[in-house]
C-alpha positions in Angstrom: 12.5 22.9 -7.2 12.4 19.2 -6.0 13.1 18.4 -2.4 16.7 17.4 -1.4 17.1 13.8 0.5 20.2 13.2 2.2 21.2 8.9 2.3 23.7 8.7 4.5 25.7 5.4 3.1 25.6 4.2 0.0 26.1 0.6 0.1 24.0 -2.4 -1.1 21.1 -2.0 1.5 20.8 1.9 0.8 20.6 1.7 -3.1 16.4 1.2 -2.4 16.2 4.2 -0.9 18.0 6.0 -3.5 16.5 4.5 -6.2 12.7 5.0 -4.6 13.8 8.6 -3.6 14.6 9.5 -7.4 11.7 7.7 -8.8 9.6 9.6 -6.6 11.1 13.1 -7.5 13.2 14.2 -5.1 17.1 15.3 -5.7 19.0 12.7 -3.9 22.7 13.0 -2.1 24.8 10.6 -0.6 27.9 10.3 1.2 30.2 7.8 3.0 33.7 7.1 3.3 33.9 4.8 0.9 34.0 6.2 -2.9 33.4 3.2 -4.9 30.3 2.3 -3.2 27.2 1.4 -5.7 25.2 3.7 -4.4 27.0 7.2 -4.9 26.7 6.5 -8.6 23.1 6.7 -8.2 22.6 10.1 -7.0 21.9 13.5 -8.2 25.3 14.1 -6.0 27.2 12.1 -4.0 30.1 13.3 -1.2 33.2 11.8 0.7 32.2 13.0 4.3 32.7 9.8 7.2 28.6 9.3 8.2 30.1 9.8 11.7 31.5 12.8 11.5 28.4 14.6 12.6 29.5 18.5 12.5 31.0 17.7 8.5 27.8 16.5 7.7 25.6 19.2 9.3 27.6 21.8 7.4 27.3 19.6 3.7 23.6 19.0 4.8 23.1 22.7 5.1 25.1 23.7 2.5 23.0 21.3 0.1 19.5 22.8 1.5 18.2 19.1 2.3 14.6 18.5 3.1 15.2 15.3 5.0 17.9 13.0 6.1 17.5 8.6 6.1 19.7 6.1 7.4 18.4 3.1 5.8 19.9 -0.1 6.6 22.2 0.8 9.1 22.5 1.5 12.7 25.9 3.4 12.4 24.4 6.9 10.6 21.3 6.6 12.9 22.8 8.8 15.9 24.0 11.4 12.8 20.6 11.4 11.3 19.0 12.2 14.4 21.5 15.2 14.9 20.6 16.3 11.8 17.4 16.1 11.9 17.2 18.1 15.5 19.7 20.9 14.3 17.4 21.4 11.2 14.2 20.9 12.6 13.5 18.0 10.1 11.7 14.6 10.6 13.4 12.1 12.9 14.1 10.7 16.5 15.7 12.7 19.0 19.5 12.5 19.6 19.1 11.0 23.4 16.6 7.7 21.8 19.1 6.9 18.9 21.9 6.9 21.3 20.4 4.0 23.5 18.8 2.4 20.5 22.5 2.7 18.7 24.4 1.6 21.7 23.1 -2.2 23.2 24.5 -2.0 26.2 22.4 1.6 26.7 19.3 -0.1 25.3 20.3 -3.6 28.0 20.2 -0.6 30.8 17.2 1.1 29.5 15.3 -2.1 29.1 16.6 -3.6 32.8 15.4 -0.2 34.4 12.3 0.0 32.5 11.6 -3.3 34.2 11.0 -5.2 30.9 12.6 -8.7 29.7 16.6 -8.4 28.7 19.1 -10.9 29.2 21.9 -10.0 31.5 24.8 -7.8 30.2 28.0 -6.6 30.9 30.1 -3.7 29.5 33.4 -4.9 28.2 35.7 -2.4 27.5 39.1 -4.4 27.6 40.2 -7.9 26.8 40.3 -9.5 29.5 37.0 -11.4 31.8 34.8 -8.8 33.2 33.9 -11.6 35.7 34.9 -14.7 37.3 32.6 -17.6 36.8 30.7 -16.5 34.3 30.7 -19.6 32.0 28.8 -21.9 34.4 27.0 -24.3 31.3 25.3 -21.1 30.1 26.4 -19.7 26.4 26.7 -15.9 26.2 26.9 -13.4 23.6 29.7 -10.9 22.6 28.8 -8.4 20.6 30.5 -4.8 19.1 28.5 -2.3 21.6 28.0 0.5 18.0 27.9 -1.9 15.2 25.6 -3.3 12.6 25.1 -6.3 10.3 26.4 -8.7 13.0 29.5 -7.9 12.7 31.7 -9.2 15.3 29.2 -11.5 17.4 29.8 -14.5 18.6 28.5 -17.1 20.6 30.6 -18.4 23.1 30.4 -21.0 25.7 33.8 -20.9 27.9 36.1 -18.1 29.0 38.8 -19.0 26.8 36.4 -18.5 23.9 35.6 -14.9 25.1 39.4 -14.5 25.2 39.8 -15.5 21.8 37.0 -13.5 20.3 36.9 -10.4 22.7 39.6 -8.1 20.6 37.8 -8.8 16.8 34.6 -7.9 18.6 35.9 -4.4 19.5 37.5 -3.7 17.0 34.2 -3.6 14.9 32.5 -1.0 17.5 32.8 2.2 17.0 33.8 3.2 20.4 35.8 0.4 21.2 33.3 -1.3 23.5 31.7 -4.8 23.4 28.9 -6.1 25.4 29.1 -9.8 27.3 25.4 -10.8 27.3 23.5 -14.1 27.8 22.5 -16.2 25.0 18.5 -16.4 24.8 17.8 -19.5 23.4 14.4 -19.2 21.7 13.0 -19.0 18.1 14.2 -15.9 16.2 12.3 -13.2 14.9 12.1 -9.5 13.6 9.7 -6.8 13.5 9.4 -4.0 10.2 6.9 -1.7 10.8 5.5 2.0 10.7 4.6 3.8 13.7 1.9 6.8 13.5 1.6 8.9 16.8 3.1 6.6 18.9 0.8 3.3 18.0 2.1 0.6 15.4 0.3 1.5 12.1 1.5 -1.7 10.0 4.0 -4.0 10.5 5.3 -7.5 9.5 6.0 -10.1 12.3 8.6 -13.0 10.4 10.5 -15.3 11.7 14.5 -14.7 11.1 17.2 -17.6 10.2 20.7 -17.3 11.3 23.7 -18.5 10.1 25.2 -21.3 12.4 26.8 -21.1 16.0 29.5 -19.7 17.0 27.9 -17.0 14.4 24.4 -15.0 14.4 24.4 -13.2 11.0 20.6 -13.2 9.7 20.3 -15.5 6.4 16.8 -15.1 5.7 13.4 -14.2 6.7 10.2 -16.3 6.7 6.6 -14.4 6.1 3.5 -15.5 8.1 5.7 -16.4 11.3 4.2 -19.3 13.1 4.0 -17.3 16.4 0.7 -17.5 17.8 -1.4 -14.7 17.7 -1.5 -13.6 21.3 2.2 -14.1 20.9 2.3 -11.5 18.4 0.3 -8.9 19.6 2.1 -9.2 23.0 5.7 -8.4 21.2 3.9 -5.4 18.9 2.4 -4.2 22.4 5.8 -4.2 24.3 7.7 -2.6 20.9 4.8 0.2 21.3 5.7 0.6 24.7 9.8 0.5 24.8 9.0 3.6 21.5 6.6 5.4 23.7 9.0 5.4 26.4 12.1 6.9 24.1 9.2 9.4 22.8 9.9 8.2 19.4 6.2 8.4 17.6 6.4 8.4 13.7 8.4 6.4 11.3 9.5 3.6 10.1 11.3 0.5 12.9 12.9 -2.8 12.8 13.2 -4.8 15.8 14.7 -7.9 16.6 13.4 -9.9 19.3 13.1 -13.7 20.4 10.7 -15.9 21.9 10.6 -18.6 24.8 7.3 -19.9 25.0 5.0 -16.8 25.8 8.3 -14.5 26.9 9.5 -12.3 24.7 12.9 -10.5 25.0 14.0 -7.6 22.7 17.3 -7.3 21.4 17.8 -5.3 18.7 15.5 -2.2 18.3 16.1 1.1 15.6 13.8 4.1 14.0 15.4 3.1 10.4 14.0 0.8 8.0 15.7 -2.7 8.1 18.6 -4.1 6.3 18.9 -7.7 4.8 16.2 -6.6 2.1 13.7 -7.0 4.1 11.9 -3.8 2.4 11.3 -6.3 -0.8 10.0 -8.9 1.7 7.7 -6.2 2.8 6.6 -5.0 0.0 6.0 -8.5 -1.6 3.8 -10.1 1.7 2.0 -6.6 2.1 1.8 -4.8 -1.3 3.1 -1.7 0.6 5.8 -0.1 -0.6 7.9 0.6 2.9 10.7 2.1 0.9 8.7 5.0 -0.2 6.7 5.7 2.7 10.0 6.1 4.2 11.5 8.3 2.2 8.7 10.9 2.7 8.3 10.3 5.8 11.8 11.4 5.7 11.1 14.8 4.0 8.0 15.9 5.9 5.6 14.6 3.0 2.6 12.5 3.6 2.2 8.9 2.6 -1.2 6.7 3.2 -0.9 3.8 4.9 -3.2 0.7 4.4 -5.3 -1.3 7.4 -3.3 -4.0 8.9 -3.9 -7.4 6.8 -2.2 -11.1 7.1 1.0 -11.2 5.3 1.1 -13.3 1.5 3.8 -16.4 2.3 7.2 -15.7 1.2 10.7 -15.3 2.1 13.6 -13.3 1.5 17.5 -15.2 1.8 20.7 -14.0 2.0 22.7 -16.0 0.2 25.9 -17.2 0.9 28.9 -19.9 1.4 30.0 -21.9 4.4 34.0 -21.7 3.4 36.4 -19.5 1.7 37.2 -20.4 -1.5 36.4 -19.1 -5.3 32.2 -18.6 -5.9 30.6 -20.8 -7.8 27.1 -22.0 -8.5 24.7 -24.1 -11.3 24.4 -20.9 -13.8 21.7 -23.5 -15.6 19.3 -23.6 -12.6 20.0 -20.2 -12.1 18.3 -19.1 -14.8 15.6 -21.8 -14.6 14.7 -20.4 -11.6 14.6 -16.7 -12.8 11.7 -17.9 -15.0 9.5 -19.6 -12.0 6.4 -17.7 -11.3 7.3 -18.4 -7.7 11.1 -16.7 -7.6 10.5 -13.1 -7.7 13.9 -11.9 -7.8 17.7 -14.2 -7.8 20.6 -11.9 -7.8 24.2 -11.9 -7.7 26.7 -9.6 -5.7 29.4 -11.0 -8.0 30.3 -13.5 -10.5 31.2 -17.0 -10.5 34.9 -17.6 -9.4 34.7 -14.7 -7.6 36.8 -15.0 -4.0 34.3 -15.0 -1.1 34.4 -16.0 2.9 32.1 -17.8 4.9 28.7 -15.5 5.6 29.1 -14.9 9.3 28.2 -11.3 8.8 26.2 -9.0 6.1 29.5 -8.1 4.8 29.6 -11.4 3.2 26.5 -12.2 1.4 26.5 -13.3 -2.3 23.5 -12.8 -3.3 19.8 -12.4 -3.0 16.3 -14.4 -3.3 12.9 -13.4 -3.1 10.2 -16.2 -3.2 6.5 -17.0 -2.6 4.3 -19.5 -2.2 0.5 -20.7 -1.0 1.3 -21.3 2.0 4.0 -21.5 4.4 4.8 -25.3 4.1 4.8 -24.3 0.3 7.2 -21.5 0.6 9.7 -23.6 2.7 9.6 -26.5 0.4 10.7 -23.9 -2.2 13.5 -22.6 -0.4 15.0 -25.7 0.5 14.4 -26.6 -3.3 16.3 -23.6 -4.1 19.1 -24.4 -2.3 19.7 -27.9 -3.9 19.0 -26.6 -7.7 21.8 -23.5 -6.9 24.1 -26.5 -5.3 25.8 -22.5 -4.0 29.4 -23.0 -3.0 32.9 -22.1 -2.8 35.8 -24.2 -3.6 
């Protein structure tokens, strides 16, 4: 009898791990609170249990005899995948490390007493100014304290900003809390990776675009990054060491971090694979199939992992609009480009005339594309052709 993998979700960014999970064997179940999400149709069996409601998925996980548990994608079902996985003695970080790692004003503590770089944060759990004169030229951050897929950050510059945004920001945590934190102002990056007894086995270093101020949402990533290379090893160094610290050795991690000049500052860090396909990018700039390596890792199973090598250029982007209106886009080019060597994949979340909203979070994306190039310079001149052959808007 095959092995039974539990996805909690069953959205866009989990239907690679269902797909990889099936293709590799295993019986795969998902549930969420949302029925008509793509994903459920996808699975061996799929279930209408809240990913947060940890005891009511202990008891379906038990009941369904699972071998392993992923939360791909999402930061929400990480705490409930850890809880599973330490009731059932299965693969995954403890409770007390996906708790801080979940939670960002946790990991601003952690990091702050650790004695490591983090910008200064404050726990908002109301609407109103934690502190007077906070908004001295500096631009800050408010964020959802539990969320995911930038959801509910802004940028903000003056009190009355905070004011206006503080309430939508809570309201898309799952506690109710928000976090006021200075804006870094450096060059954006993220960090997919594997770690194997506590060292970073393999891992891709790109350098992340975001959708304009007030707004953070990530659009796209870029694959080699053009940090430098003492740069680089100095970020996979401190992720080793914030990992080591939170005794979480073996699995797959995204981080987000950024850069001014040689300082590096982490803001974002999780034991799950990444969302915004950045799997595909993986697998296309490493010929390593992070998916799969993460689904057994998920069930106890071994998986080889290659040396570390230099990345192939390319670039995944999440596509999207700047205004509301009705989708639409030059179907022509569109399927010109499908048959470039370069374009690997160009999808659609929906069709032309469909109504969309500006992409300020993941909830909003339109689409997909996966490209590659020579080089870097080559991969960025095709992106930017991209964008004017789509001529993607609303109106």
């Amino acid at each position: 009898m095959s092995k039974t993998l539990l996805v909690l979700a069953a959205s866009t960014y989990q239907i690679p791990a269902i797909e990889t999970a099936k293709r590799s064997g295993y019986r795969v179940i998902t549930t969420d609170n949302v029925p008509a999400n793509p994903g459920h149709v996808l699975a061996d069996a799929s279930f209408g249990v809240d990913t947060m409601d940890t005891e009511a998925v202990l008891a379906l996980a038990k009941r369904e005899g699972i071998a392993g548990v992923i939360a791909p994608g999402t930061d929400v079902a990480v705490l409930t995948a850890s809880y599973l996985a330490n009731q059932l003695d299965l693969p995954g970080p403890t409770p007390e490390a996906a708790c801080i790692l979940t939670h960002k004003h946790l990991f601003r503590e952690f990091l702050r007493q650790a004695g490591l770089p983090c910008p200064r944060a404050l726990l908002v759990s109301t609407n109103e100014l934690p502190q007077a004169r906070l908004f001295d030229g500096r631009n800050w951050l408010v964020k959802p304290c539990r969320s995911s897929g930038s959801k509910g950050i802004f940028i903000v510059r003056t009190a009355a900003e905070f004011l206006s945004r503080v309430a939508e920001s809570r309201t898309f945590s799952m506690d109710g809390t928000a976090v006021l934190e200075e804006f870094i102002d450096g060059t954006q990056h993220t960090c997919e990776g594997v770690l194997q007894e506590g060292r970073v086995a393999l891992a891709l270093l790109t350098d992340r675009d975001t959708a304009p101020p007030p707004h953070t949402a990530t659009t796209g990533h870029r694959v080699p990054t053009r940090l430098a290379e003492p740069v680089q090893k100095k970020a996979l160094n401190l992720i080793e060491g914030v990992f080591s610290r939170l005794r979480v050795t073996n699995g797959p991690f995204d981080c987000d971090f950024v850069v001014q000049g040689t300082r590096i500052v982490l803001i974002e860090m999780t034991p799950r694979l990444g969302g915004n396909s950045l799997s595909k990018l993986f697998r296309t700039a490493l010929d390593f199939d992070l998916v799969a390596y993460a689904v057994a890792s998920a069930c106890g199973d071994p998986y080889p992992l290659p040396t570390f090598r230099d990345p192939k250029p390319s670039s995944i982007v999440i596509l999207g609009v700047d205004r509301p209106g009705r989708l639409t886009w030059n179907e022509s080019e569109a399927e010109s480009l499908r048959r470039e060597a370069w374009v690997h994949n160009l999808i659609f979340d929906m069709p032309p005339g469909a109504r969309v909203e500006p992409f300020i979070n993941g909830r909003h994306r339109v689409g997909e594309v996966l490209v590659a190039g020579a080089s870097r310079e080559d991969v960025d001149g095709r992106l930017a052709e991209i964008k004017q052959r789509l001529s993607l808007t609303a109106v």
